[in-house]
C-alpha positions as CSV (number, residue, x, y, z in Angstrom):
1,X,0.0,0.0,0.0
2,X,1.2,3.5,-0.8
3,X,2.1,5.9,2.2
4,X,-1.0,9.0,2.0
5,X,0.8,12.3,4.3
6,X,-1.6,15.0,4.6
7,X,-2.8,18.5,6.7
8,X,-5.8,20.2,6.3
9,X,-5.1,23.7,6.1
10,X,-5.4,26.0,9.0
11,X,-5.5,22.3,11.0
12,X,-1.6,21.5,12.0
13,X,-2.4,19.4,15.0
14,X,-4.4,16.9,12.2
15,X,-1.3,16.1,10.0
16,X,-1.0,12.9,9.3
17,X,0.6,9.9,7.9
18,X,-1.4,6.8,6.6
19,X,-1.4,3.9,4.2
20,X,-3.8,4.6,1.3
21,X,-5.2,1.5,-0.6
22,X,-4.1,0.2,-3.2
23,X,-5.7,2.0,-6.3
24,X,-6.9,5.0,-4.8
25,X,-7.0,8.4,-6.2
26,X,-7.6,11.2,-3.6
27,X,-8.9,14.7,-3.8
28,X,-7.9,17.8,-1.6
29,X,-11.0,19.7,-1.0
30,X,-11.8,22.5,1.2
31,X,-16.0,22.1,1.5
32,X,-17.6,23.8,4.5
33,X,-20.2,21.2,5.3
34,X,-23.8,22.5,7.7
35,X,-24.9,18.6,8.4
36,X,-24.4,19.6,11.9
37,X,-25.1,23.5,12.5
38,X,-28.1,22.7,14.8
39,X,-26.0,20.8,17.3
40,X,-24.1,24.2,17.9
41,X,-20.8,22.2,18.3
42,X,-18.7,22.6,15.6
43,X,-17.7,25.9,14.9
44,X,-16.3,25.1,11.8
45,X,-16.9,21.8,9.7
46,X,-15.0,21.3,6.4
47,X,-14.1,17.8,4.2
48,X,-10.9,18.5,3.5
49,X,-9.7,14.9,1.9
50,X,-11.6,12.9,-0.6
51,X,-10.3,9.1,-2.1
52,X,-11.5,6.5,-4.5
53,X,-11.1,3.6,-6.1
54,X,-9.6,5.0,-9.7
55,X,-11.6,2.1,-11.6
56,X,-15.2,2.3,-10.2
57,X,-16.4,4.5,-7.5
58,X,-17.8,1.2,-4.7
59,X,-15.7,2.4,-2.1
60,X,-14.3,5.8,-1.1
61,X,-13.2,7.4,1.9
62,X,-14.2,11.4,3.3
63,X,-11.9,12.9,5.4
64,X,-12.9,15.6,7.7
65,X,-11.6,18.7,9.7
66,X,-14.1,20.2,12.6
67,X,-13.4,22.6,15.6
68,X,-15.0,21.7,18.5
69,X,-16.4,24.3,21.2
70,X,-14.2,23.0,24.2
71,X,-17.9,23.8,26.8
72,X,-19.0,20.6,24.6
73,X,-16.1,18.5,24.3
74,X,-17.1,15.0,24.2
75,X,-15.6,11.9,24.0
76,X,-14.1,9.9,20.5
77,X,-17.0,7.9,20.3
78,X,-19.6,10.5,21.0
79,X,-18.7,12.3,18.3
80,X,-18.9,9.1,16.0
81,X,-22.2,8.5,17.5
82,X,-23.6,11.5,17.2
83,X,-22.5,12.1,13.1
84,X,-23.7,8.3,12.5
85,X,-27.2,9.6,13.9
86,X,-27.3,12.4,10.4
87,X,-25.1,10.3,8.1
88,X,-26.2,7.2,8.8
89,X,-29.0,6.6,10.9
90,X,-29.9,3.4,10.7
91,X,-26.7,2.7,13.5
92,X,-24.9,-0.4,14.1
93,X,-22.1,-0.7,16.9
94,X,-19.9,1.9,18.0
95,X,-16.0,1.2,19.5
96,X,-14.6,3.5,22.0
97,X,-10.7,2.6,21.8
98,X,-9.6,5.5,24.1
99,X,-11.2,8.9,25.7
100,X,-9.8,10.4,22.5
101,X,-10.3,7.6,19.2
102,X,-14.1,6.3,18.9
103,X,-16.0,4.5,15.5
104,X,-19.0,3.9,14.8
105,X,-20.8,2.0,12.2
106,X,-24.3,2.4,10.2
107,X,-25.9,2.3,7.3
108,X,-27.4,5.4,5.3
109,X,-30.9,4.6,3.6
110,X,-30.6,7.7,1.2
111,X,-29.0,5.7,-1.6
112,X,-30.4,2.8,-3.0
113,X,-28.9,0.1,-2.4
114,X,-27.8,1.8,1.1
115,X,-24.2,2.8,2.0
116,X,-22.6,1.0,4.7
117,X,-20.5,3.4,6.3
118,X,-17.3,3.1,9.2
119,X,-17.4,6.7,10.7
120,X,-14.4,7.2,12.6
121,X,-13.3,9.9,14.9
122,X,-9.5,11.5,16.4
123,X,-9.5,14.4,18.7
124,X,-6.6,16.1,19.4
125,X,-6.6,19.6,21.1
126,X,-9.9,21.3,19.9
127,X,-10.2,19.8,16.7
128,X,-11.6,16.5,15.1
129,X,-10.2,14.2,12.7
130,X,-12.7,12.5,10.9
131,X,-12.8,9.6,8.4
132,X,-15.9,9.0,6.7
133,X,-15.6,5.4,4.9
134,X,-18.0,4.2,3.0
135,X,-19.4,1.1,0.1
136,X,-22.5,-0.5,-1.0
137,X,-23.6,-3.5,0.7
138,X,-22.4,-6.0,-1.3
139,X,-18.8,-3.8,-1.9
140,X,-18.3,-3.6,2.2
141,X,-16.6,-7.1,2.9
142,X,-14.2,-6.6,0.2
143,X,-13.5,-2.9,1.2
144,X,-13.8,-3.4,5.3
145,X,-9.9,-4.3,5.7
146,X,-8.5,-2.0,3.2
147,X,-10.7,0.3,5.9
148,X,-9.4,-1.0,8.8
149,X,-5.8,-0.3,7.9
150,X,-6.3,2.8,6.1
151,X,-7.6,4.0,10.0
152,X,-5.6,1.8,12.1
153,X,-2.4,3.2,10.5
154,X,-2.9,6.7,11.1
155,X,-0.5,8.3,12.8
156,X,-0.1,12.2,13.6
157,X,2.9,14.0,12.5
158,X,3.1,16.0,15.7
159,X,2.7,14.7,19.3
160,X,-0.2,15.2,21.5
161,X,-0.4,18.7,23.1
162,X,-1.9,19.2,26.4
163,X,-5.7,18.9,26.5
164,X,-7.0,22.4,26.0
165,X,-10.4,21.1,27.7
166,X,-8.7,21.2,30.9
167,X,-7.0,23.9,30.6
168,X,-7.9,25.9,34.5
169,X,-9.6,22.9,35.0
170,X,-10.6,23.1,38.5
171,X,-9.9,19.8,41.2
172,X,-13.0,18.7,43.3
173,X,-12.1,16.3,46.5
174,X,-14.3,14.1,48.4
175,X,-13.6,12.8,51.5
176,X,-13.9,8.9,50.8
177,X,-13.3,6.1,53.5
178,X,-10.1,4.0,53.0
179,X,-9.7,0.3,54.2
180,X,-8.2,0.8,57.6
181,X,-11.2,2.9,58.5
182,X,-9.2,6.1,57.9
183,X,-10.0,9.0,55.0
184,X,-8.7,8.5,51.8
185,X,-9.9,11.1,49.0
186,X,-11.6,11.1,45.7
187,X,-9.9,13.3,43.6
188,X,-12.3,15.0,40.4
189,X,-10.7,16.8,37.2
190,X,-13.5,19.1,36.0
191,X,-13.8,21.8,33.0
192,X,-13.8,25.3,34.1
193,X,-16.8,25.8,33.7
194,X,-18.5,23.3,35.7
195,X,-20.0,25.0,39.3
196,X,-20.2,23.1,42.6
197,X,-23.4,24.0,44.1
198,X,-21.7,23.8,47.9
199,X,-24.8,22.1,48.9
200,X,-24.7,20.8,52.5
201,X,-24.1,16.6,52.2
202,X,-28.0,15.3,52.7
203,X,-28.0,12.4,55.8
204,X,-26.1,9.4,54.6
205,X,-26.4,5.8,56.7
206,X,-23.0,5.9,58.0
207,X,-19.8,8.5,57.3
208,X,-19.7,9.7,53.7
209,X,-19.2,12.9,51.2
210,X,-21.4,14.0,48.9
211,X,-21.5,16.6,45.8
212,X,-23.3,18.3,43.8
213,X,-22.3,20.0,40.2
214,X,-23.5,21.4,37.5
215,X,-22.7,22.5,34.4
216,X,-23.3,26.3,33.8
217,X,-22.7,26.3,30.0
218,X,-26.1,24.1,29.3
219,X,-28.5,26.7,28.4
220,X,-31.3,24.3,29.7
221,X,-29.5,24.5,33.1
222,X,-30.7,20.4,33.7
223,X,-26.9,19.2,33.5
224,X,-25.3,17.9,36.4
225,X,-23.7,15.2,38.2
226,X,-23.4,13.7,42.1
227,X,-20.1,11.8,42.5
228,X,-20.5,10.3,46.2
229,X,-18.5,8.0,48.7
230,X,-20.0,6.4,52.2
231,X,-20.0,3.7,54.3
232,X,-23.6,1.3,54.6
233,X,-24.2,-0.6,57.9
234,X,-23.6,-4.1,57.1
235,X,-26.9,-6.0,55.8
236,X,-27.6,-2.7,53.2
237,X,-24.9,-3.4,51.1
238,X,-25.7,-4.1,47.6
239,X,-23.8,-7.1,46.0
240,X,-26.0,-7.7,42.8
241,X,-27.8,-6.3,40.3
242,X,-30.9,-5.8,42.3
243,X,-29.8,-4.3,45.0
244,X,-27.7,-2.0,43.2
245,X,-30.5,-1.0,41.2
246,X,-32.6,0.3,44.6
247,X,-29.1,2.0,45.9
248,X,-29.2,3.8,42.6
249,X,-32.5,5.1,42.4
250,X,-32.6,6.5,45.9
251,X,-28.6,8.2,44.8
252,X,-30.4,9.7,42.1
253,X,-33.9,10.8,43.5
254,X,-31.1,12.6,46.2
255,X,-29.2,14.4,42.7
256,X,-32.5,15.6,41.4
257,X,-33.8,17.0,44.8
258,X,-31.3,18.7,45.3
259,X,-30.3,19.8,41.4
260,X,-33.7,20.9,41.1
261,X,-35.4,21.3,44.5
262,X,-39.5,22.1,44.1
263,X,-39.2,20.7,40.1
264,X,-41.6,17.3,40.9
265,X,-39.0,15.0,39.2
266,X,-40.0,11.6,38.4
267,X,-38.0,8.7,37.8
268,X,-38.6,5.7,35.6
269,X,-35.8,2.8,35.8
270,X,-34.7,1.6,32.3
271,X,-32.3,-0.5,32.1
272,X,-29.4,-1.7,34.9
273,X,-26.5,-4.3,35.3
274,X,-23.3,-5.0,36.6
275,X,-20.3,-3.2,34.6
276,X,-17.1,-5.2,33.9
277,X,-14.6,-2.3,33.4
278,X,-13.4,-2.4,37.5
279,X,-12.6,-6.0,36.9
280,X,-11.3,-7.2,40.3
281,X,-10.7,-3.9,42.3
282,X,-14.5,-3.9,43.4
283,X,-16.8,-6.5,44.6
284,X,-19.6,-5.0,42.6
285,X,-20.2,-2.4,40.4
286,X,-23.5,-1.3,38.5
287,X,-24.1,0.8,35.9
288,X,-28.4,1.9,36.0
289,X,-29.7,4.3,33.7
290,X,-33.0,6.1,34.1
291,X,-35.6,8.1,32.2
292,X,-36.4,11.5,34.3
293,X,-40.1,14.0,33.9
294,X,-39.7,17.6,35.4
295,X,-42.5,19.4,36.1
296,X,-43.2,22.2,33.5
297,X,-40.3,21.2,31.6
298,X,-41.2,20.1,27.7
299,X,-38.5,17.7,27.5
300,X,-37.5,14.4,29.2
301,X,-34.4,13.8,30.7
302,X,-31.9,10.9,30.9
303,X,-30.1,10.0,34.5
304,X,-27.4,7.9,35.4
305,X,-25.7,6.2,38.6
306,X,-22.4,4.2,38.7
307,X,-22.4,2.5,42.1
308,X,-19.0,0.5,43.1
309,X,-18.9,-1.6,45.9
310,X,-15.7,-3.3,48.3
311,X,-16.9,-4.4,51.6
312,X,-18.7,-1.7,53.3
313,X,-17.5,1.3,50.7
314,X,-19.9,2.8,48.2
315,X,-18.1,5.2,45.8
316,X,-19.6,6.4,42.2
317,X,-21.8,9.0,40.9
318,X,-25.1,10.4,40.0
319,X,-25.8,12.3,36.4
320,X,-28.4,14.2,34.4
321,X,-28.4,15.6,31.1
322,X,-30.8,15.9,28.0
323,X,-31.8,13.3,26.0
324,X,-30.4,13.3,22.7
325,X,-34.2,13.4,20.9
326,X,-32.7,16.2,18.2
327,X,-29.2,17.5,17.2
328,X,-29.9,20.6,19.4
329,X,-29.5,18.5,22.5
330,X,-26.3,16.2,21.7
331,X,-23.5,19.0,23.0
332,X,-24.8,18.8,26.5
333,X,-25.2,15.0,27.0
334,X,-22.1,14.2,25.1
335,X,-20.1,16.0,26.9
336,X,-21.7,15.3,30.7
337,X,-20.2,11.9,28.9
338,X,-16.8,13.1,29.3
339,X,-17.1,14.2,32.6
340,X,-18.4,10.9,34.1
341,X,-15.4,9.6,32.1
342,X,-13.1,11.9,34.8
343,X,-15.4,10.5,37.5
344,X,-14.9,7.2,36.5
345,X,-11.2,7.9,36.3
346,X,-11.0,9.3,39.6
347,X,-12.7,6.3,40.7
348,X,-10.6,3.6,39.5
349,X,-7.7,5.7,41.3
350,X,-8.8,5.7,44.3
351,X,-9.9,1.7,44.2
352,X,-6.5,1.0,42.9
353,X,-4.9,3.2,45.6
354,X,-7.0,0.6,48.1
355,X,-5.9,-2.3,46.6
356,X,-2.1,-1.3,46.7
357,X,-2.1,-0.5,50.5
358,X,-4.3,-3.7,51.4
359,X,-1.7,-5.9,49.5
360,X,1.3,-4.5,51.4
């Protein structure tokens, strides 16, 4: 395969180096592209790259250049999720490979026969890297690994800079209870612009810390998130599924009370289970979703609770955002996605902190 080296202009960070398949011919373009305007997230949007095959035109590849607006910055796969839902709505799965690199695949009904499309996503800094692949049905399984190492072998000409979303980010610490019965801490990275409502901690059944943020650049002010840490009495411990699912509502009912106190929120449990990604460092961890009404509020909202269990420690979090029921709404629940992923981070810490000193 020949080597493809390319920057869109005014886009340095995106330089990059790839293998091109075999046969293609690729066009620089500089197209400013409105798929997305309503979502408010991209202030500018532009394919910059276009390849095909040179003998018939079954498979080609779009590559895209977008600024983000870093009070929305999302995660990879959000991204790839979220321009899968206008390009091609008719989704399959979707990949997150790291906070950064996510994929997605669909199919687009607006051709007939429909497009089968591998939308795949790269930030770095403020900006987006996107590669658009795409072939007819019966062209995909002959194209899919020319795809795959088309993508796989990217490689940026210019290292990583420091993450501009977290640039004045601002440290939130909860007291959190350590194995030997003494304090450890939950440490939290937030954006800037994220506000902690210094609410007092509500009554917990046994020692814990509790808080409550929001996140003051969603205009519909109904984004927020409660990362918590306590100790249960022994017998109220959840250690399955069940269990967990009544801890969460109850974590969550406590998040919209106090988010939005005299609102008349009501919750409706949707779905709930245990969540692999903490392997062995907890004895059980849950991941519950939830479908949220607010009184004299048109839309309905989605809510989330991570609950992680060792023993007699609870530690997770509470969240709220928007449902994602038209483009308008994606900025705010994609990007109260990348801030559970710095709760979740915080989270592993401190259970891999408890697992070092137990082992000593």
């Amino acid at each position: 395969m020949d080597e493809l080296t390319f920057e869109p202009d005014g886009f340095p960070a995106l330089a990059f180096r790839s293998a091109s398949p075999e046969g293609f011919e690729w066009e620089r373009l500089n197209v400013g592209r409105d798929d997305f305007k309503a979502a408010e997230i991209f202030p500018a949007f532009r394919e910059v790259l276009a390849g095909r095959h040179s003998d018939e035109r079954r498979a080609e590849i779009h590559v895209y250049a977008a600024e983000i607006d870093l009070k929305r910055v999302g995660l990879g796969i959000d991204y790839a999720r979220l321009l899968a839902a206008v390009w091609a709505p008719s989704n399959g799965d979707a990949v997150s490979h790291s906070a950064v690199f996510g994929e997605a695949l669909g199919t687009s009904e607006a051709t007939e026969p429909g497009l089968r499309m591998r939308i795949s996503v790269f930030r770095r800094g403020k900006a987006l890297l996107i590669v658009r692949a795409e072939a007819e049905e019966d062209d995909w399984s002959s194209f899919e690994t020319e795809i795959a190492t088309f993508v796989g072998s990217i490689s940026f000409v210019e290292p990583a800079a420091e993450d501009p979303a977290l640039q004045d980010a601002k440290t939130v610490r909860l007291d959190a209870p350590a194995e030997s019965g003494e304090i450890d801490t939950l440490e939290i990275v937030f954006p800037a612009h994220w506000r902690d409502l210094n609410l007092s901690a509500p009554a917990l059944d046994g020692k814990g810390d509790i808080r409550f943020l929001v996140d003051d650049a969603d205009p519909l002010e109904n984004t927020g998130v409660m990362p918590f840490s306590f100790r249960l009495a022994e017998g109220r411990v959840p250690h399955g599924v069940e269990d967990g699912g009544r801890l969460a509502s109850v974590l969550v009912e406590v998040l919209l009370t106090n988010m939005l106190p005299g609102r008349e929120p009501g919750l409706k449990p949707l779905a709930g289970g245990r969540y692999a990604d903490f392997g062995d460092l907890t004895e059980f961890t849950g991941y519950y979703t939830f479908k949220v009404t607010i009184k004299d509020f048109p839309r309905a909202s989605a809510a989330s609770a991570l609950v992680t269990v060792n023993k007699d420690r609870i530690v997770g979090f509470a969240s709220i955002s928007a449902y994602p029921e038209d483009l308008s709404l994606w900025g705010a629940r994609l990007h109260v996605n990348y801030v559970k992923h710095q709760l979740e981070k915080a989270i592993r810490d401190y259970w891999e902190r408890s697992a070092q000193s137990t082992s000593r």
